[in-house]
C-alpha positions in Angstrom: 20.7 -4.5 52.2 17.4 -5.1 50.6 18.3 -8.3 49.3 20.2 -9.5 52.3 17.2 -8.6 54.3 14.7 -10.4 51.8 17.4 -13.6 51.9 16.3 -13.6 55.5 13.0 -13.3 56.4 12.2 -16.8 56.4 15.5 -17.1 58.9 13.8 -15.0 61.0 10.4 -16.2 61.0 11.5 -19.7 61.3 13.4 -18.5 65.0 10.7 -16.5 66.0 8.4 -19.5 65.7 11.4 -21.8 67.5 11.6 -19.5 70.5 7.6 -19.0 70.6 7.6 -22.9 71.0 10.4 -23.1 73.6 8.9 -20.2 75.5 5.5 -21.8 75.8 7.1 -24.9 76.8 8.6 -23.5 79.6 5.6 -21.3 80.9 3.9 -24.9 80.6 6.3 -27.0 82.5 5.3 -24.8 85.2 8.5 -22.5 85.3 6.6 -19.0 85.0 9.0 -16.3 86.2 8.7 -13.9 83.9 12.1 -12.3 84.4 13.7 -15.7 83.7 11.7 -16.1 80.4 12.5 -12.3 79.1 16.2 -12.6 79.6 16.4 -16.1 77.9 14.5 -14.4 74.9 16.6 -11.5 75.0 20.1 -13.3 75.4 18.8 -15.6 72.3 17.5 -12.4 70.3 20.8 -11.0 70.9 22.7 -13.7 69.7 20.4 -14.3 67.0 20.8 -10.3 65.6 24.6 -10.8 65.7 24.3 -13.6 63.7 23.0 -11.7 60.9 25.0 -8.7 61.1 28.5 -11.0 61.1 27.1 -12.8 58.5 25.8 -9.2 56.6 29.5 -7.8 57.4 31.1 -11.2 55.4 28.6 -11.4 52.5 27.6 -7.9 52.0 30.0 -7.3 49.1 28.2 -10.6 47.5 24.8 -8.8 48.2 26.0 -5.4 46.6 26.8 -7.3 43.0 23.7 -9.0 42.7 21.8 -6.4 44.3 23.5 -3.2 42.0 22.9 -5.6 39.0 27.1 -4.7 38.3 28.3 -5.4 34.7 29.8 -9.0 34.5 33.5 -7.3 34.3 32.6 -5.8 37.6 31.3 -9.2 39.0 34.1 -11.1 37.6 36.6 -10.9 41.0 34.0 -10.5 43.8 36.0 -10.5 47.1 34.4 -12.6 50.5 36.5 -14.3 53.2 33.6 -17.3 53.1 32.8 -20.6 51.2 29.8 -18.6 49.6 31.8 -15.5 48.2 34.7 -17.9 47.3 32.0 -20.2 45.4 30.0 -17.4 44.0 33.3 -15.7 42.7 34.3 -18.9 41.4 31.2 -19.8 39.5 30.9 -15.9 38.0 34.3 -16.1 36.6 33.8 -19.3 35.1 30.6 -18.4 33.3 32.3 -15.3 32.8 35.6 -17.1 30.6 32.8 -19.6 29.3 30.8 -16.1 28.2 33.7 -14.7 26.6 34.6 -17.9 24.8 30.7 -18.4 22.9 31.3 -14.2 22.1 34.2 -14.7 20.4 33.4 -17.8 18.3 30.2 -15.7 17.4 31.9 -12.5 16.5 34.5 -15.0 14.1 31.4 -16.5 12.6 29.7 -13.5 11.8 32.4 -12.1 10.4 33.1 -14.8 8.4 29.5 -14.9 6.8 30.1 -10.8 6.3 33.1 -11.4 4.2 31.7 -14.1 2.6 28.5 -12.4 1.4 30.5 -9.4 0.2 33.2 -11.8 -1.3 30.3 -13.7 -3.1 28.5 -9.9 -3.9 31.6 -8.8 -5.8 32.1 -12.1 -7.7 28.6 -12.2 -8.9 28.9 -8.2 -9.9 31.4 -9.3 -13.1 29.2 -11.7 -15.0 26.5 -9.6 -14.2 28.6 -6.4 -16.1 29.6 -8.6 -18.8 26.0 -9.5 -19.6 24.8 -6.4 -19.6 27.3 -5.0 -21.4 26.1 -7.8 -24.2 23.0 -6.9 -24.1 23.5 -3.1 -24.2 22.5 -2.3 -28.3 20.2 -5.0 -28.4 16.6 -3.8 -28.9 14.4 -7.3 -29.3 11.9 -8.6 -26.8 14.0 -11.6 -25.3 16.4 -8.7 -25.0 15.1 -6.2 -23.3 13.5 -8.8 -21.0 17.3 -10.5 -20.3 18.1 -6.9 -19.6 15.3 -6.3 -17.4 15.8 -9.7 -15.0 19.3 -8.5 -15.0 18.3 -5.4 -13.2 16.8 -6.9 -10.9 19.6 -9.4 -10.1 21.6 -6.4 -9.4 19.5 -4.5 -7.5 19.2 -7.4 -5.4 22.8 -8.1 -5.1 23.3 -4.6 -4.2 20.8 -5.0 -1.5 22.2 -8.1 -0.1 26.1 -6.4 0.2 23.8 -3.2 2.4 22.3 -6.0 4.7 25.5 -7.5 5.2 27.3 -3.8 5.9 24.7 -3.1 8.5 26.0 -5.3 11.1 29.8 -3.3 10.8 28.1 0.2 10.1 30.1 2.3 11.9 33.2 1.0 10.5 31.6 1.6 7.1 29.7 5.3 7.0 31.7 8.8 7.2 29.4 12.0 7.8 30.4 14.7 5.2 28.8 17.9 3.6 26.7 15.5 0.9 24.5 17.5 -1.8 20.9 16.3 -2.0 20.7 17.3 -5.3 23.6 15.4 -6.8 22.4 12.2 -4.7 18.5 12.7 -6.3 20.3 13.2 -9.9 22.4 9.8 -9.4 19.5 7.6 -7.8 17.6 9.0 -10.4 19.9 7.9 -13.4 20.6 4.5 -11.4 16.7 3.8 -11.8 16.3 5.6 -15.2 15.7 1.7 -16.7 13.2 0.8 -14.2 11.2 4.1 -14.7 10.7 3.7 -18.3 9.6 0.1 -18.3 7.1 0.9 -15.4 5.8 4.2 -17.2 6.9 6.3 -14.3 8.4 9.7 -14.5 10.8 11.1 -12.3 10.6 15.1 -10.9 13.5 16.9 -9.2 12.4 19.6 -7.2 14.9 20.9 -5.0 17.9 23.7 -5.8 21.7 22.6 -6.6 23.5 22.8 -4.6 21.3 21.9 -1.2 23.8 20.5 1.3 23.3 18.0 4.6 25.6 16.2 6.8 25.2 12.9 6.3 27.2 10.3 4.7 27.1 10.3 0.7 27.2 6.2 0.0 24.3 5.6 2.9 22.3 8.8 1.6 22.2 7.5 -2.4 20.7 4.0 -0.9 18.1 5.2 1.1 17.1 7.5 -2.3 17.2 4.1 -4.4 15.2 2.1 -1.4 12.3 4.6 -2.0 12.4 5.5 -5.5 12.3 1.7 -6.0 9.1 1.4 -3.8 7.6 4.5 -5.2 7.9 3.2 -9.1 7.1 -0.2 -7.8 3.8 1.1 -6.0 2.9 3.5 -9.2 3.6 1.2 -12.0 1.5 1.5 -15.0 -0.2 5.0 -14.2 2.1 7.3 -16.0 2.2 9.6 -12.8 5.2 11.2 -11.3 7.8 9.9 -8.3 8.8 13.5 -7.1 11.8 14.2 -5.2 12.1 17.4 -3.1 13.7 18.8 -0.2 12.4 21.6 1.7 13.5 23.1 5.3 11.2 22.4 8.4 12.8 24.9 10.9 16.8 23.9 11.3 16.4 20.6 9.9 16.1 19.8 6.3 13.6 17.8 4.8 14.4 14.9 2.1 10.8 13.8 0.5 10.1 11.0 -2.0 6.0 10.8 -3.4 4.6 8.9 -5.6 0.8 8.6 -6.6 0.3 4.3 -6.7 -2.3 2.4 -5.1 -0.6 4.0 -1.5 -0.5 2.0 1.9 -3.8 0.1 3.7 -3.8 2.0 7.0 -3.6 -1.4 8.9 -0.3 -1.9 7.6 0.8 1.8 8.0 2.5 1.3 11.4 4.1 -2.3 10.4 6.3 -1.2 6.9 9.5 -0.4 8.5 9.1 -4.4 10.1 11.8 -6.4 8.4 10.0 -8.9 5.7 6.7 -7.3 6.2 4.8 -7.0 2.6 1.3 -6.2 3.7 -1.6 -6.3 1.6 0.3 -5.0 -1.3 3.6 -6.8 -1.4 1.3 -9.8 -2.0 0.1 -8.3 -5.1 3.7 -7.7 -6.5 6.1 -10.5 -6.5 8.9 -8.1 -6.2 8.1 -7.1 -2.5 10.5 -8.6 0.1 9.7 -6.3 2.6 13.3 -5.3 3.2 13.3 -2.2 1.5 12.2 0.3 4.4 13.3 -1.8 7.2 16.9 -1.1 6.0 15.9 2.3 5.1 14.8 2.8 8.7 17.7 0.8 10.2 20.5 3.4 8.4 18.5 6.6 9.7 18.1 5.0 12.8 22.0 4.9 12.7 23.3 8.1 11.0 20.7 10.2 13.5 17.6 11.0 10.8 14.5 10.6 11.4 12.0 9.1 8.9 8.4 9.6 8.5 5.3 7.9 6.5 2.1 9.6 5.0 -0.3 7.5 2.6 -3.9 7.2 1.3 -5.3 4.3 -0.2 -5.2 4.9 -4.1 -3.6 8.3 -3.5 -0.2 7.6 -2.9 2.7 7.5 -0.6 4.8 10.1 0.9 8.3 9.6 3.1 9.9 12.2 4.5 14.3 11.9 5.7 14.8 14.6 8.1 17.8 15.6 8.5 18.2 17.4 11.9 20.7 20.7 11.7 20.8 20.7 8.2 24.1 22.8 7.0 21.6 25.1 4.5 
């Protein structure tokens, strides 16, 4: 009604100026009964009004789609008995189909690229293996070096396939009873490489078993995501990344600290942006900025919630709650 009303105030204001006009006319031309001039006005009034309610009655179901801002299902088959409804009806279905159409030759696309990426992922996992599997009782310093940018390939790899899983996530995740302690001890072993060559030291402190609902896969990456950062943000000063978990009410609390060079407050608020290295990240190559952004993506998903303390030069803390812990 709003919107009818709205469509037709310049109707209106454009007859009350005609009969204003036609009125003054008449007084002018000397006719000045004012009976006469009161029942043209109200016989042209009246007319006028039932103009606008017919035409409200035969376009109100037109009004109420655009008006109630209806889903474009719901707008697809507007009913009308005139040229408007028929035309508006017409022209909603059509960019409707046309809608439709562009949706599905996106969803096609995108899963294309997914199955190529993991396709491509899997393919580049094997020679990968095979190298490191040649290089695994060799000691020297071109070695350890092939070994080392090997690592890296695969972490990257690894990171890629998690990007490209996002965008079907709930196809892909399953919330079980997970144990926090297992998960630290595999990330842990996972990264045991990159913690020696970094002079970092890892610290468990949590009790086995300590159980969450979450799902197992998902919970193991997010560990990985910050226990990279954390030895990549403390390398060199022989401190210690610890991993604990601790209960904050009903929830349970996953926590990953490190003591590096920690997180300018300026760029505090901005780390779970995607490709946002800050200050730092332009002091290590290694940074790409993805690393929390899909950290903060999967919780964002699987219901955790994820918080952030640092100090300049003091270190870095993340917290993982996980809300109704099992115990």
């Amino acid at each position: 009604m709003k919107l009818f009303i709205k469509d037709h105030v310049s109707l209106t204001l454009f007859f009350t100026g005609i009969m204003g006009i036609s009125t003054l006319i008449y007084w002018l031309s000397g006719q000045q009964d004012i009976w006469i001039t009161g029942y043209a006005l109200f016989i042209s009034s009246l007319f006028f009004f039932l103009y606008l309610i017919i035409r409200y009655i035969r376009h109100r179901k037109v009004y109420a789609l655009i008006e109630e801002q209806h889903s474009l299902e719901e707008m697809n088959n507007p009913t009308g008995e005139t040229p408007l409804a028929e035309a508006f009806g017409a022209m909603l279905r059509q960019n409707y189909q046309m809608y439709e159409k562009r949706l599905r030759q996106y969803e096609q696309k995108t899963n294309e690229h997914v199955n190529f990426m993991n396709q491509w992922v899997h393919q580049m996992k094997t020679p990968i293996s095979v190298i490191q599997l040649t290089l695994q009782d060799e000691d020297d310093v071109k070695s350890l070096s092939i070994k080392e940018e090997t690592e890296k390939i695969r972490r990257g790899l690894q990171t890629v396939l998690y990007v490209a899983r996002l965008d079907t996530f709930e196809q892909d995740f399953r919330v079980d009873k997970v144990n926090l302690w297992k998960a630290a001890q595999e990330a842990v072993q996972e990264n045991k490489g990159m913690f020696i060559r970094n002079q970092v030291y890892p610290q468990i402190e949590m009790e086995n078993p300590n159980w969450v609902e979450t799902d197992e896969k998902w919970c193991v990456f997010i560990l990985n995501q910050l226990i990279i950062n954390a030895i990549r943000y403390s390398a060199g000063t022989q401190s210690k990344v610890t991993i604990r978990s601790y209960r904050k009410g009903i929830n349970m609390v996953l926590e990953v600290e490190d003591h590096g060079i920690g997180i300018p407050k300026q760029d505090v608020k901005r780390v779970f942006e995607p490709f946002f290295t800050g200050e730092n990240g332009r002091q290590i190559r290694e940074s790409t900025g993805m690393g929390l952004y899909l950290v903060k993506q999967v919780c964002d998903k699987l219901g955790h919630s994820i918080e952030l303390e640092s100090e300049p030069n003091e270190g870095t803390a993340i917290r993982i709650v996980y809300h109704g812990a099992v115990h």
